[in-house]
TORKOL-4160 file (C-alpha; in steps of 0.2 Angstrom, whole numbers, padded with zeros to 4 digits, m for minus):
409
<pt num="1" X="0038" Y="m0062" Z="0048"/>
<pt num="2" X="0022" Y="m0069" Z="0055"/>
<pt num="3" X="0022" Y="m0082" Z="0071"/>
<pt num="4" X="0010" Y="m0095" Z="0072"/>
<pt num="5" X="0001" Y="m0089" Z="0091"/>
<pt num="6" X="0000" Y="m0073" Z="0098"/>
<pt num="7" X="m0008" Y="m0066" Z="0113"/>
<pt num="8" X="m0022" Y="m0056" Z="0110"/>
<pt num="9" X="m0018" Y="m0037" Z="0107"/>
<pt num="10" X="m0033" Y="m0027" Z="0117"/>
<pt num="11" X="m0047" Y="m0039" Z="0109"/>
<pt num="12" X="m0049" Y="m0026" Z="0093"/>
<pt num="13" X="m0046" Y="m0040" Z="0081"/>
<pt num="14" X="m0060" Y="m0045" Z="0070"/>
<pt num="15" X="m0052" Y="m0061" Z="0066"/>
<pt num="16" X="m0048" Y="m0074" Z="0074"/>
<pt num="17" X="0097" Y="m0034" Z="0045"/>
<pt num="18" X="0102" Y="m0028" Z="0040"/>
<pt num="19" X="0115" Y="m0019" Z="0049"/>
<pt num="20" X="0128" Y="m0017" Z="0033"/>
<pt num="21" X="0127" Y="m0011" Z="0017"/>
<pt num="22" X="0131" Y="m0021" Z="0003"/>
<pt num="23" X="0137" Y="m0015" Z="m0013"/>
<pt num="24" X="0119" Y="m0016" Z="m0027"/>
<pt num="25" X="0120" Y="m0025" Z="m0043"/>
<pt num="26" X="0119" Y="m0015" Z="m0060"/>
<pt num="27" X="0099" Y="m0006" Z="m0060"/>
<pt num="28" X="0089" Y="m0023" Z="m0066"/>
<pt num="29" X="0072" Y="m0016" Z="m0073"/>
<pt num="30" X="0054" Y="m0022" Z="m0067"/>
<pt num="31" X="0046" Y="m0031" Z="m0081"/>
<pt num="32" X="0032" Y="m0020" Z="m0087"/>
<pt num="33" X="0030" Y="m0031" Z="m0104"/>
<pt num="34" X="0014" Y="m0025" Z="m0115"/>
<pt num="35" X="0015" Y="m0041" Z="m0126"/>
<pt num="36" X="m0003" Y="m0044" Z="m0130"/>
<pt num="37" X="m0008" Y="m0029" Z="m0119"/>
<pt num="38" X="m0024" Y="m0022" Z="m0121"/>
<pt num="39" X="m0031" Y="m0039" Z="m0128"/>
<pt num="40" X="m0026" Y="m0046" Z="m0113"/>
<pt num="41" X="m0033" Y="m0036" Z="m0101"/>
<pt num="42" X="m0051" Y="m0034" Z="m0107"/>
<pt num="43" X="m0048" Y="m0054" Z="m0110"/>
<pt num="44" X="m0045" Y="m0056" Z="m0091"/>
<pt num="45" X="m0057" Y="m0045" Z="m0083"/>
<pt num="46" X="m0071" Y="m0047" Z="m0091"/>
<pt num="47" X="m0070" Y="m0065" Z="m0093"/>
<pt num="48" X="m0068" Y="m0067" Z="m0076"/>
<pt num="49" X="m0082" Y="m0057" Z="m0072"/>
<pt num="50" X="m0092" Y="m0066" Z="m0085"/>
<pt num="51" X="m0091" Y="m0084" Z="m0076"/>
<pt num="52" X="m0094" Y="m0074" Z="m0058"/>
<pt num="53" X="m0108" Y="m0064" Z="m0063"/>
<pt num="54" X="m0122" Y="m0078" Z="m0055"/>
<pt num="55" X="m0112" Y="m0080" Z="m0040"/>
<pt num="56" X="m0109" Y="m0061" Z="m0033"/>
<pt num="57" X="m0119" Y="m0046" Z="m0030"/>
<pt num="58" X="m0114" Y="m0029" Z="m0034"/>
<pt num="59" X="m0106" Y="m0018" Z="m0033"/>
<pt num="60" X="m0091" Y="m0031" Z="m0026"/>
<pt num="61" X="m0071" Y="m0028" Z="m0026"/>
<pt num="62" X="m0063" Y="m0044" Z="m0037"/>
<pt num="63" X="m0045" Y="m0049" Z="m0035"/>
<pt num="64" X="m0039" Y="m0059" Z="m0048"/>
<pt num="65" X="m0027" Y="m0069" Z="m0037"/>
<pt num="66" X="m0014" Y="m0076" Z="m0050"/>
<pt num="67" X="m0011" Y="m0059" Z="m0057"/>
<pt num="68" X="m0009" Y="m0053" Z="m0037"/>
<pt num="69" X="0001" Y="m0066" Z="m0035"/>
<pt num="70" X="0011" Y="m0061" Z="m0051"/>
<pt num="71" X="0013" Y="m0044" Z="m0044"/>
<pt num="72" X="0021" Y="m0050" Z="m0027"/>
<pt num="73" X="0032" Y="m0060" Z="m0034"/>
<pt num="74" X="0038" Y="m0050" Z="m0046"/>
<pt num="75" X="0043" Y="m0036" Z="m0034"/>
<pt num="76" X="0048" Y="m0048" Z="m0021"/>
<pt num="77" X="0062" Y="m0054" Z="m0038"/>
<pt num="78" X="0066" Y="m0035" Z="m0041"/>
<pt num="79" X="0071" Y="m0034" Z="m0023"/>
<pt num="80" X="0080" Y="m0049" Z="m0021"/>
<pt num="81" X="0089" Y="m0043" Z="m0036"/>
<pt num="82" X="0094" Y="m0026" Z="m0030"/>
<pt num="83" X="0097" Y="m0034" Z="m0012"/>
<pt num="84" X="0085" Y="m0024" Z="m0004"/>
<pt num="85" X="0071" Y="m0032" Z="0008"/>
<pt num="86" X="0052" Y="m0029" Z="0006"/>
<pt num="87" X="0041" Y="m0021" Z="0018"/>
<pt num="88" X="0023" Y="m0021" Z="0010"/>
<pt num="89" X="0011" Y="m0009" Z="0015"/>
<pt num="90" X="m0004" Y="m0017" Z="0022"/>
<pt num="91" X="m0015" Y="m0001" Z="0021"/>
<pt num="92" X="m0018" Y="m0008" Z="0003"/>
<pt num="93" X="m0026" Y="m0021" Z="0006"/>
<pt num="94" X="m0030" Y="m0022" Z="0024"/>
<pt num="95" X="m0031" Y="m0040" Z="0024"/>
<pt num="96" X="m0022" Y="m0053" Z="0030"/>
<pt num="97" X="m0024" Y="m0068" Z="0018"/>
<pt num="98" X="m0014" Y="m0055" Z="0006"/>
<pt num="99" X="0000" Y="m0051" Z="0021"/>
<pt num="100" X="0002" Y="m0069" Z="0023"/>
<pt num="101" X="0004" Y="m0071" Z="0004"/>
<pt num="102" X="0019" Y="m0057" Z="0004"/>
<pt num="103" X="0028" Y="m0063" Z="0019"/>
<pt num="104" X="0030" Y="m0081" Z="0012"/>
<pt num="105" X="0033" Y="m0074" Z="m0004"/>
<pt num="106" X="0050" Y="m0066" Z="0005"/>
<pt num="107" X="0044" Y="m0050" Z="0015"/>
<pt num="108" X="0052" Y="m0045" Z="0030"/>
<pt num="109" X="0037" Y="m0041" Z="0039"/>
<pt num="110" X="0027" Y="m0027" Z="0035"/>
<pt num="111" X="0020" Y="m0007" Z="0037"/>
<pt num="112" X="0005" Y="m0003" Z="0045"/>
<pt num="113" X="m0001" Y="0015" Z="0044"/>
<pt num="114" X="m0010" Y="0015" Z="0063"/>
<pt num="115" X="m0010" Y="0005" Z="0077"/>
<pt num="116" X="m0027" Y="m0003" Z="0075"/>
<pt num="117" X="m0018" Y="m0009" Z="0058"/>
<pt num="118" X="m0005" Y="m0015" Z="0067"/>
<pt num="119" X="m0015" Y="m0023" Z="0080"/>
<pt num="120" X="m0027" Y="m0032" Z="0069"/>
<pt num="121" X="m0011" Y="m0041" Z="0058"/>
<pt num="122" X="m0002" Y="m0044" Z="0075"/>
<pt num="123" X="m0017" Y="m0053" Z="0083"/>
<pt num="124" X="m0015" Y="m0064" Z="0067"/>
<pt num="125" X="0004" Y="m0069" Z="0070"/>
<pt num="126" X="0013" Y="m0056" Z="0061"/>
<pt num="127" X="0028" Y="m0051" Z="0071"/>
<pt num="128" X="0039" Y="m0039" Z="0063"/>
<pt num="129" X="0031" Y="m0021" Z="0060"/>
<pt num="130" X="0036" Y="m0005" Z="0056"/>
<pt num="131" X="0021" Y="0006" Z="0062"/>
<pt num="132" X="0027" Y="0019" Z="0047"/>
<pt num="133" X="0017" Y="0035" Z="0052"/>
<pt num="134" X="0022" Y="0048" Z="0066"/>
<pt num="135" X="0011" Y="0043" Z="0080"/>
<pt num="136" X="0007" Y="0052" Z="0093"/>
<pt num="137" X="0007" Y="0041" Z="0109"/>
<pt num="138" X="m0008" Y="0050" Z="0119"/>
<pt num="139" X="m0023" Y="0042" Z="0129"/>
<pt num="140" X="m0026" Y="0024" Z="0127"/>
<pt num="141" X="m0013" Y="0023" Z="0109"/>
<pt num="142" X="m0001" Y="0023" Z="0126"/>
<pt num="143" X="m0006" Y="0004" Z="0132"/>
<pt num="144" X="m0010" Y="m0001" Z="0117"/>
<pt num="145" X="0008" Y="0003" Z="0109"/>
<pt num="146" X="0017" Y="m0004" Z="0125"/>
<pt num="147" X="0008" Y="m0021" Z="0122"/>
<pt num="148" X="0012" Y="m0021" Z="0103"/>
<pt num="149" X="0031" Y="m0019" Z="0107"/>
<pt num="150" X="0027" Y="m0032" Z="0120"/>
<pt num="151" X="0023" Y="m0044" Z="0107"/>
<pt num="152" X="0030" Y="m0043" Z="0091"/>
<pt num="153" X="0047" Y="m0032" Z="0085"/>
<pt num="154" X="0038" Y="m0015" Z="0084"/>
<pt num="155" X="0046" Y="m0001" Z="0072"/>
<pt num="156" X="0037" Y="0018" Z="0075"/>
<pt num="157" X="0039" Y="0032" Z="0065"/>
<pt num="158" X="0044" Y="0050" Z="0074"/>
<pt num="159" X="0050" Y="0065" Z="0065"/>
<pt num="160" X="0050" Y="0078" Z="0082"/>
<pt num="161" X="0056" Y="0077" Z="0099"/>
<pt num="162" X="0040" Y="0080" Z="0109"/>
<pt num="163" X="0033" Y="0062" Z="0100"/>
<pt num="164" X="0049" Y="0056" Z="0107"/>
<pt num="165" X="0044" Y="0060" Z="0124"/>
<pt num="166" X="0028" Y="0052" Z="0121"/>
<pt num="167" X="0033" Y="0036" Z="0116"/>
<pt num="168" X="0046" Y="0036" Z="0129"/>
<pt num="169" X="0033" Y="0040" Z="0143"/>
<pt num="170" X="0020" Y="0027" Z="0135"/>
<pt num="171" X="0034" Y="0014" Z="0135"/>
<pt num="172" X="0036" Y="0017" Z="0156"/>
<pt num="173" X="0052" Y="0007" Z="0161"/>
<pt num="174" X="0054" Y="m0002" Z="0145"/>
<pt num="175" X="0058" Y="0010" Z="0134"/>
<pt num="176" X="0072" Y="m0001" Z="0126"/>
<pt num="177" X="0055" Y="m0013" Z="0118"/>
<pt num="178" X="0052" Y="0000" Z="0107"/>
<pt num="179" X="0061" Y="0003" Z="0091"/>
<pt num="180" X="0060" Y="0019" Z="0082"/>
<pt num="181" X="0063" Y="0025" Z="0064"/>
<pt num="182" X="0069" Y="0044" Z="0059"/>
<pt num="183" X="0054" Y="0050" Z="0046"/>
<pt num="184" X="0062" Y="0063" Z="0037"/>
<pt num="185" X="0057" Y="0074" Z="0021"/>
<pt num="186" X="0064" Y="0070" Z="0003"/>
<pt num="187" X="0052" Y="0084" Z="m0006"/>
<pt num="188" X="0036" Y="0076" Z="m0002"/>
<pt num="189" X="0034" Y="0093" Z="0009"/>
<pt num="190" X="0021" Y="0082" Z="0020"/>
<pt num="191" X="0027" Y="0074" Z="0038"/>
<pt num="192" X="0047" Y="0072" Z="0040"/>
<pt num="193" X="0062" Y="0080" Z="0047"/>
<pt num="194" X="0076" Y="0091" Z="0037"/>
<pt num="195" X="0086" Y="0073" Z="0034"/>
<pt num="196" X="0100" Y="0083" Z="0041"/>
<pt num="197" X="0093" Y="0085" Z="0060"/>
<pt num="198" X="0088" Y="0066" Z="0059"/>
<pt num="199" X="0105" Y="0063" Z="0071"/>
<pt num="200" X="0100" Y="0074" Z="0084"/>
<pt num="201" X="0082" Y="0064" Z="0085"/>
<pt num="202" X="0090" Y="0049" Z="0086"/>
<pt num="203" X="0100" Y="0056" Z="0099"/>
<pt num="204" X="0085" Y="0062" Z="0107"/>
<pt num="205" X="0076" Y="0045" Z="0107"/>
<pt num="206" X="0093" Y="0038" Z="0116"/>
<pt num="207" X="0096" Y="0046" Z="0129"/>
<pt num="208" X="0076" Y="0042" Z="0133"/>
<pt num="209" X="0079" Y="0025" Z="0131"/>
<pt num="210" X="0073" Y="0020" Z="0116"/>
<pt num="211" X="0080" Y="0013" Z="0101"/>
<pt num="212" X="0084" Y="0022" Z="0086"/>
<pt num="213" X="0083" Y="0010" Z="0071"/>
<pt num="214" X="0087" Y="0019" Z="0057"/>
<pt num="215" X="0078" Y="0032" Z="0044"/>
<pt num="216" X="0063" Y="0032" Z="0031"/>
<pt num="217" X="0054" Y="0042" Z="0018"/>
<pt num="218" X="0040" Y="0044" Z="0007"/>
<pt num="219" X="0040" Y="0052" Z="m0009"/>
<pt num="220" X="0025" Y="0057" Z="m0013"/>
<pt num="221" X="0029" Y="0069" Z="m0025"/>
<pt num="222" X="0033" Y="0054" Z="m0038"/>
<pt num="223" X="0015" Y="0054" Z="m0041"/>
<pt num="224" X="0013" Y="0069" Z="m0053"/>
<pt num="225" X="0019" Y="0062" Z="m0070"/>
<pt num="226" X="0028" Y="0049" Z="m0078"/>
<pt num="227" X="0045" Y="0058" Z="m0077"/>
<pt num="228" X="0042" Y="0063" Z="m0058"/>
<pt num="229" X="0045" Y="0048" Z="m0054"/>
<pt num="230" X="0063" Y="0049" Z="m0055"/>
<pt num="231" X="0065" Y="0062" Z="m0049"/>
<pt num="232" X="0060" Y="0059" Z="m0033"/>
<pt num="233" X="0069" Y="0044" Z="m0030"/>
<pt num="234" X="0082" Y="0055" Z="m0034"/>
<pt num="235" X="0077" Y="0066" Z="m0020"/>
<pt num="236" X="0076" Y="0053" Z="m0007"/>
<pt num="237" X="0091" Y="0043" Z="m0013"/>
<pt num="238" X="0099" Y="0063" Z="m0007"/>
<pt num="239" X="0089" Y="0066" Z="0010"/>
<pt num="240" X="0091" Y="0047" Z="0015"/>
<pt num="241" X="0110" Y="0050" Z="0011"/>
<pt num="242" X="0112" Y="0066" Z="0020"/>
<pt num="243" X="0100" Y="0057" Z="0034"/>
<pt num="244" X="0112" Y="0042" Z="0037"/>
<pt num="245" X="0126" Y="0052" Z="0039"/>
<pt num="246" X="0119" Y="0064" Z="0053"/>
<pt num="247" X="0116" Y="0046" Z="0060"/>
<pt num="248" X="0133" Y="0041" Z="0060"/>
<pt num="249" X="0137" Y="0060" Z="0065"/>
<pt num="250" X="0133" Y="0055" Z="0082"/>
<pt num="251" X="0139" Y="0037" Z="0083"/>
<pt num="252" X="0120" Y="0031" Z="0078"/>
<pt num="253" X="0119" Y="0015" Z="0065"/>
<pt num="254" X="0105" Y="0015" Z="0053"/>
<pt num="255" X="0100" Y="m0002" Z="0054"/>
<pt num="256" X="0087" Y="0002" Z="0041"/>
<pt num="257" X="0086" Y="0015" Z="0026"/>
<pt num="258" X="0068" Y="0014" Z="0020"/>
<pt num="259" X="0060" Y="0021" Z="0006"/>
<pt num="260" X="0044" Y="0021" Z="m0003"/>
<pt num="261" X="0034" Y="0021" Z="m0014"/>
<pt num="262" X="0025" Y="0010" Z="m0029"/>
<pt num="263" X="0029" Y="0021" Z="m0041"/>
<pt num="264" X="0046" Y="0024" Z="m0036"/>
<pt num="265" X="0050" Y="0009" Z="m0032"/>
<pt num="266" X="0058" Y="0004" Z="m0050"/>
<pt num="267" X="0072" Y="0018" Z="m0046"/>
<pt num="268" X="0073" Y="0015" Z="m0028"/>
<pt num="269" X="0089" Y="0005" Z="m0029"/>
<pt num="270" X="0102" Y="0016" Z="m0021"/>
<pt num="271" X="0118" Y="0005" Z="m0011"/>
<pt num="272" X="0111" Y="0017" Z="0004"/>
<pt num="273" X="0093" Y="0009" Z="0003"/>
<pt num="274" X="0089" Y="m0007" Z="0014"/>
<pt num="275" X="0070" Y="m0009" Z="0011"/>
<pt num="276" X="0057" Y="m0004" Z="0001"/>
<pt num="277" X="0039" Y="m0002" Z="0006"/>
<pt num="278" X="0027" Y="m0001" Z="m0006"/>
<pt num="279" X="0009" Y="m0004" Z="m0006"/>
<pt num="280" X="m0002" Y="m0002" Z="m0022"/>
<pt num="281" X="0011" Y="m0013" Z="m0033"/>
<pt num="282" X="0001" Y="m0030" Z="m0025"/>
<pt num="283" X="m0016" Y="m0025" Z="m0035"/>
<pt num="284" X="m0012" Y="m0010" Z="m0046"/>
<pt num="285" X="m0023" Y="0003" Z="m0052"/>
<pt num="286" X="m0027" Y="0017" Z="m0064"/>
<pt num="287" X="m0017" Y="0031" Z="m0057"/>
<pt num="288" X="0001" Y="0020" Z="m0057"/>
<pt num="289" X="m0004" Y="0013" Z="m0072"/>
<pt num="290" X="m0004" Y="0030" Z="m0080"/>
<pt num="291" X="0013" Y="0034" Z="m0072"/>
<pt num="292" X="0021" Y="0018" Z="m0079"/>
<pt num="293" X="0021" Y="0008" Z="m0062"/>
<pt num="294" X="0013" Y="m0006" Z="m0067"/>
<pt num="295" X="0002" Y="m0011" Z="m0084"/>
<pt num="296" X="m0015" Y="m0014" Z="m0087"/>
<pt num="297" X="m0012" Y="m0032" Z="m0087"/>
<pt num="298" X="m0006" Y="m0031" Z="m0071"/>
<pt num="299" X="m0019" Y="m0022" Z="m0063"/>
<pt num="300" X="m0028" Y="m0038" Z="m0050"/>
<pt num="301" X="m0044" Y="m0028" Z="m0043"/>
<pt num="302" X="m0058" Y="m0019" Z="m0050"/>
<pt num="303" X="m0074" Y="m0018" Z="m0046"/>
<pt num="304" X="m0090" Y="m0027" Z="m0051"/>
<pt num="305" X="m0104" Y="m0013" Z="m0056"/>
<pt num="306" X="m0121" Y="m0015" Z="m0065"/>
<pt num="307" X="m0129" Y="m0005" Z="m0077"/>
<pt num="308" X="m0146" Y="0000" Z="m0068"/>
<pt num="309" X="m0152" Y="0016" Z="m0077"/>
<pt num="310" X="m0151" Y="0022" Z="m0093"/>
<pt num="311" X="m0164" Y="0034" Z="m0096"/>
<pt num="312" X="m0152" Y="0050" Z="m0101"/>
<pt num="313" X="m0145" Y="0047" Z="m0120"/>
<pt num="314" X="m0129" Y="0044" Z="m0122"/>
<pt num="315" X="m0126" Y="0039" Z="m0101"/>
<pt num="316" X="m0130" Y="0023" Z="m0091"/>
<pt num="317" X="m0129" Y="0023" Z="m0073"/>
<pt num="318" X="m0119" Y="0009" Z="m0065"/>
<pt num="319" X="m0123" Y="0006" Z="m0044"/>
<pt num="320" X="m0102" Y="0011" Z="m0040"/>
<pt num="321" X="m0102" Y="0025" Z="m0035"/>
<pt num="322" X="m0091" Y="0035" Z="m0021"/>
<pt num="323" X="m0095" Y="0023" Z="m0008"/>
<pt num="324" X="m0085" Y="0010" Z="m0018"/>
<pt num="325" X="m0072" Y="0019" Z="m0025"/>
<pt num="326" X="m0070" Y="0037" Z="m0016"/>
<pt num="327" X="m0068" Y="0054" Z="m0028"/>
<pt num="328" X="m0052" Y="0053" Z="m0034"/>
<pt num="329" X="m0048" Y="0057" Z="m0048"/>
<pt num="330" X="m0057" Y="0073" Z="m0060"/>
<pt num="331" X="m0067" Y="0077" Z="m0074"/>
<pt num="332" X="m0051" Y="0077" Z="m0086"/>
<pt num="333" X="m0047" Y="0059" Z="m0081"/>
<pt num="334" X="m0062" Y="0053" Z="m0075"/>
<pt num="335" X="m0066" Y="0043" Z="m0059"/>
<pt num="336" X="m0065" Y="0025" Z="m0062"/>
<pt num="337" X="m0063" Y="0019" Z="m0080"/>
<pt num="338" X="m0071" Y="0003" Z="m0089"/>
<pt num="339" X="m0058" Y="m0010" Z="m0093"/>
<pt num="340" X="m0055" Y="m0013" Z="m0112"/>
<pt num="341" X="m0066" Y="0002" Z="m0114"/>
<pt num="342" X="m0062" Y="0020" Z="m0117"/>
<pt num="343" X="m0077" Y="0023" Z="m0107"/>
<pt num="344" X="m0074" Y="0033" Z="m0090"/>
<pt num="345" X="m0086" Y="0039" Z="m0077"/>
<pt num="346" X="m0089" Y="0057" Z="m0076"/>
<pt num="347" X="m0096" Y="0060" Z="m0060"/>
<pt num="348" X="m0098" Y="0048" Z="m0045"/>
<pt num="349" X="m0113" Y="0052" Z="m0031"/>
<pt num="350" X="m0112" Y="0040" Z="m0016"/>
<pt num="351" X="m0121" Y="0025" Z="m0026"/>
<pt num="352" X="m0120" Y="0030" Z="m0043"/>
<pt num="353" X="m0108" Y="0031" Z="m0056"/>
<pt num="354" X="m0114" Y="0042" Z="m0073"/>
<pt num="355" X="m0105" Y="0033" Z="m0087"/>
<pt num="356" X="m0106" Y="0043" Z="m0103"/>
<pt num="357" X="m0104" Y="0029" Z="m0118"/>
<pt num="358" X="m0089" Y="0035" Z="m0130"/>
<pt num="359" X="m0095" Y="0034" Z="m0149"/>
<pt num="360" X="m0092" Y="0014" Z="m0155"/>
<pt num="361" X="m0098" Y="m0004" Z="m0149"/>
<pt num="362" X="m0098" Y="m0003" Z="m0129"/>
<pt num="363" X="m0117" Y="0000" Z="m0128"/>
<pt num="364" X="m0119" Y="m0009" Z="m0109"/>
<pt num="365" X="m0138" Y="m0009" Z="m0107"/>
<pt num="366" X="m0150" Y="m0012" Z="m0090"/>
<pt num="367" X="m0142" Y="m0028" Z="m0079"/>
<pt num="368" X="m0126" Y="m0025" Z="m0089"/>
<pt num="369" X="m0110" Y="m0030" Z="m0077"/>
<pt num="370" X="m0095" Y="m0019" Z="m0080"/>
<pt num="371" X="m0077" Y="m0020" Z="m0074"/>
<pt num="372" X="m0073" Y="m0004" Z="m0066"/>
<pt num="373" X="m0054" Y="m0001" Z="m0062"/>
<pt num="374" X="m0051" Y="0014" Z="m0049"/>
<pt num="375" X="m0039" Y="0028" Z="m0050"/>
<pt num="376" X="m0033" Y="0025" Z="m0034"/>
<pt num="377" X="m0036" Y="0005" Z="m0025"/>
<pt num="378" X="m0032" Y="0011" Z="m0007"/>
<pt num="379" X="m0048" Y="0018" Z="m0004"/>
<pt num="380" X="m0059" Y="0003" Z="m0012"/>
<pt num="381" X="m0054" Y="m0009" Z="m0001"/>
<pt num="382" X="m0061" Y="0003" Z="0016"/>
<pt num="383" X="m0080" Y="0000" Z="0009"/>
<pt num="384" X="m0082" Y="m0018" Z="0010"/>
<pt num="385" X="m0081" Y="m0032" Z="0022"/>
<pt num="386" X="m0074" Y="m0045" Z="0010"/>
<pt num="387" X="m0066" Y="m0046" Z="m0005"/>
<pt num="388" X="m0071" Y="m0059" Z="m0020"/>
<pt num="389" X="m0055" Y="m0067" Z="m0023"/>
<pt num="390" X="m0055" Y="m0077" Z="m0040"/>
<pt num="391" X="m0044" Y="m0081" Z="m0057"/>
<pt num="392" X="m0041" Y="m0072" Z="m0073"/>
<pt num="393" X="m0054" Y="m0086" Z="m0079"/>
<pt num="394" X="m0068" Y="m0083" Z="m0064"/>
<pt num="395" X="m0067" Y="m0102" Z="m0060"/>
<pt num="396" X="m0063" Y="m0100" Z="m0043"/>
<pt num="397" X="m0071" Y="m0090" Z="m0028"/>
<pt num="398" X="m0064" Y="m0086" Z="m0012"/>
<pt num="399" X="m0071" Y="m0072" Z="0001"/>
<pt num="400" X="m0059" Y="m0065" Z="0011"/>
<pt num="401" X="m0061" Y="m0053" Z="0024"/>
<pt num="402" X="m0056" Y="m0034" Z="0026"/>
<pt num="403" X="m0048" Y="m0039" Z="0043"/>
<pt num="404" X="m0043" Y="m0020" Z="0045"/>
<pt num="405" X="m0056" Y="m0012" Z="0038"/>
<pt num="406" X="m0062" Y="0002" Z="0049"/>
<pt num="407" X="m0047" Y="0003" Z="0060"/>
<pt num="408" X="m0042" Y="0020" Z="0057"/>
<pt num="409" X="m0032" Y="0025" Z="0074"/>
């Protein structure tokens, strides 16, 4: 939830329960319908960018806002379906119009992935946070974290004692302001405890005099292939199962059981689940469009590249390159693809984007403007102050800011 003041949280701001478990309906599937797919989604795109083309400069991230807005609510549905509450990830985004959007749509509150994150969307009224990454409470993150607890119901990730000790000491004689969640490991093999030690961590942050809150995980292994997917929510339906019961092992309630991710997210429906936190679902992108997390047609950002060489045969040069996208992705997939089009780019230097031109009618030539969907949209959003906000018919045009871009501890 979000609150309409708040004090302000170190002047870093650019701008201005469940407690029980509750049995889970039958598994009610997300509605990924490809009815008029592909159609669709060049329809959308380019005609958007069509009627913008005279209004922006490029290279420019575009958010179709209705088929944003289609994307929150339809997760926001799922949950409520599967009684579980959301907990969207604002590293997607970084923004706070899109945060506002999500909480009245029925979030909770939200993640943040640092405490500048955290700080930026608190200073703008949000007040419930889970801060979903193991921080390590050292030099000035110790003030800063003692006046985000101050302020707003702040949730911290931990996944070892010494952090414990930390936050406790950063907390001074407060300890009891600041919440904490066990991370644990599902398979991801990244940051997390064996779910079956989560007990004695709770325990840990105690007897220091801080809150143990529950459990979380994130698995990232879900991300290989379209059957991994599955299979990890498997995994973390196991490790947060194993993980609760070393909770109540020593008389520790998990108030909350979180998992992640977007592309999980469909099979995250466990009875031992309380949230979900995913992040990408609110714009979409290649990569989960490829693992069956969303469709094209549901994708809502992409950005706005013009042809401005095309002296090599065969190849235009478009000005996104990975300044505006990043380098993810490879040569087999490419790194950012041209909607409606089978066209990929090959090769992304910091301003340019090679685009080879696949044999049949997508021939873009000089001052061309192109739709270029990313592999990945978390990283877009991180090189540019605004984002062009607009419809599927590019009637409309909104700028709103990156509020967290650049906050990166």
């Amino acid at each position: 939830m979000y609150a309409s003041t708040w004090r302000d949280v170190a002047g870093r701001a650019r701008s201005a329960s469940r407690g029980s478990q509750h049995p889970r309906p039958s598994i009610i599937p997300l509605d990924h319908s490809r009815q008029n797919h592909k159609e669709s989604s060049v329809n959308r795109l380019q005609r958007a960018l069509d009627a913008l083309v005279e209004r922006i400069d490029t290279p420019a991230p575009i958010v179709l806002v209705d088929v944003m807005q289609g994307n929150i609510d339809r997760i926001q549905s799922f949950a409520d379906q599967h009684n579980l509450n959301v907990r969207p990830h604002v590293k997607t985004h970084k923004c706070v119009e899109i945060g506002r959007r999500q909480v009245e749509a029925g979030a909770v509150g939200i993640t943040a992935g640092n405490v500048g994150e955290a700080e930026v969307f608190a200073a703008a009224g949000f007040d419930d946070i889970f801060l979903a990454y193991p921080i390590w409470a050292a030099g000035s993150k110790k003030p800063r974290i003692r006046r985000l607890a101050e302020a707003a119901r702040l949730r911290v990730g931990v996944d070892n004692v010494a952090a414990i000790e930390a936050l406790a000491d950063a907390m001074g004689d407060e300890p009891d302001r600041l919440q904490v969640v066990i991370e644990i490991d599902c398979g991801a093999r990244r940051s997390g405890a064996p779910p079956e030690v989560a007990g004695d961590l709770a325990l840990a942050a105690r007897k220091r005099g801080l809150v143990p809150a529950g459990v979380f995980t994130y698995p990232g292994h879900g991300c290989v292939d379209r059957d991994a997917r599955r299979r990890a929510a498997q995994d973390q339906e196991a490790a947060l199962t194993t993980a609760v019961r070393s909770l109540e092992g020593v008389g520790v309630t998990a108030e909350v059981v979180s998992a992640g991710s977007t592309p999980t997210l469909e099979f995250s429906t466990s009875s031992v689940i309380t949230e979900i936190r995913p992040g990408e679902y609110v714009f979409g992108d290649l990569n989960n469009a490829r693992l069956g997390a969303c469709t094209e047609d549901q994708i809502a950002l992409f950005v706005a590249g013009t042809v401005v060489s095309d002296w090599v045969p065969g190849q235009v040069i478009v000005d996104v390159g990975n300044k505006a996208l990043s380098k993810e992705g490879s040569p087999e997939i490419g790194y950012g693809g041209i909607a409606g089009t089978k066209a990929v780019l090959s090769k992304v230097n910091e301003y340019h984007g090679f685009l080879p031109l696949p044999d049949g009618e997508f021939r873009p030539g000089v001052g061309s403007v192109v739709p270029v969907v990313p592999n990945h949209v978390c990283p877009v959003v991180l090189g540019f102050e605004e984002l062009i906000a607009t419809d599927s018919t590019g009637t409309s045009l909104e700028r709103w800011p990156v509020d967290a871009r650049g906050f990166l501890n």
